[in-house]
C-alpha angles and dihedrals in degrees: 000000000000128000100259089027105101118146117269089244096052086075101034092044098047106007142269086239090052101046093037082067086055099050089040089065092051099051104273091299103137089189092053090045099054086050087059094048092059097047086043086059099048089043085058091043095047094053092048094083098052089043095060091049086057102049102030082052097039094050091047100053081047099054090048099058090049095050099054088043097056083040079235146098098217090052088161083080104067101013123102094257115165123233099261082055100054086040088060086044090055097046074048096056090038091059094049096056079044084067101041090257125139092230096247117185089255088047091053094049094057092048090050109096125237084248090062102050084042093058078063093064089055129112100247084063095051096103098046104029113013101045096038105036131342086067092079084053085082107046090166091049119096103162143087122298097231080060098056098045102049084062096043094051088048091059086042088058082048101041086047095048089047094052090048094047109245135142122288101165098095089064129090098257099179094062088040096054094043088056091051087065098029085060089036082056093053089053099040117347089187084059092041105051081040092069108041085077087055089050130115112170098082078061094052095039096060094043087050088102085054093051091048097047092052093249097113129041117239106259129194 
């Protein structure tokens, strides 16, 4: 493939602008662009995986100790949630009665997005989440707050490029992807050190000069 060859549907399919930013990064070079779209893509669907153990098991934990705490499973009704919180509850309910569903408190929590169990780790919800409860959501943690949740916002920015599709390759991934189960082993260190043997990202992380140099197919 030559540097200005792609295939006619590349561009229709995914856009000139999209894949221009690619090949930009490489120097201009669109074959080479293309190559790194693709890797950018299995690298996204690779950490997928790992992503859906941490939050379904963070939210849940959370959940739990709120729970126990409010003597309640639907704990948003009588906790001090802000207005931009309930206003995220009540999307949450919304969505439910959109699906046919009764808006249970397990349904709620499912419907309920990463961002919105992470504002409970802030700091303006220290005195009515963190101290009292969402602390014991993270038996392996013993640090600050403000610690925890820089690193936990900053999973929250990658887990959302990844869903809408931009790119993530520019960023130090292997940092990245040591955080994701740094923060997993905080919440369940049984879950986190399961699902390492499942995981293919390290793989795909180390071929990623391979991929980029033509000498290995893209592979999702």
């Amino acid at each position: 493939m030559k540097d200005d060859d792609l295939p006619a549907w590349m561009s229709e399919a995914f856009s000139e602008a999209r894949l221009q930013a690619y090949a930009e990064f490489m120097r201009g070079d669109r074959a080479a662009g293309a190559r790194l779209y693709w890797w950018n893509n299995e690298a996204s669907a690779a950490l997928y995986g790992p992503f859906h153990c941490l939050e379904v098991s963070l939210r849940n934990s959370v959940h739990r100790r709120l729970s126990d705490f409010h003597g309640r499973e639907d704990w948003w009704a009588v906790a001090r949630l802000d207005s931009r919180g309930m206003g995220k509850v009540d999307e949450a309910r919304r969505a439910c009665r959109r699906r046919g569903k009764e808006g249970t408190p397990d349904e709620i929590v499912a419907e309920l997005s990463f961002g919105f169990w992470r504002q409970l780790l802030t700091r303006a919800n220290d005195r009515h989440f963190w101290v009292p409860a969402v602390h014991k959501a993270f038996p392996g943690y013993q640090g600050r707050r403000s610690a925890l949740d820089e690193q936990v916002h900053s999973l929250v920015l990658l887990r959302n490029r990844i869903m809408h599709h931009e790119p993530i390759h520019h960023r130090d991934l292997r940092s990245d992807h040591d955080k994701l189960y740094r923060i997993m082993g905080y919440v369940n260190q049984d879950l986190a050190k399961e699902i390492r043997a499942m995981d293919r990202f390290p793989a795909i992380l180390a071929a990623k000069p391979d991929a980029l140099g033509g000498r290995r197919p893209p592979q999702f």
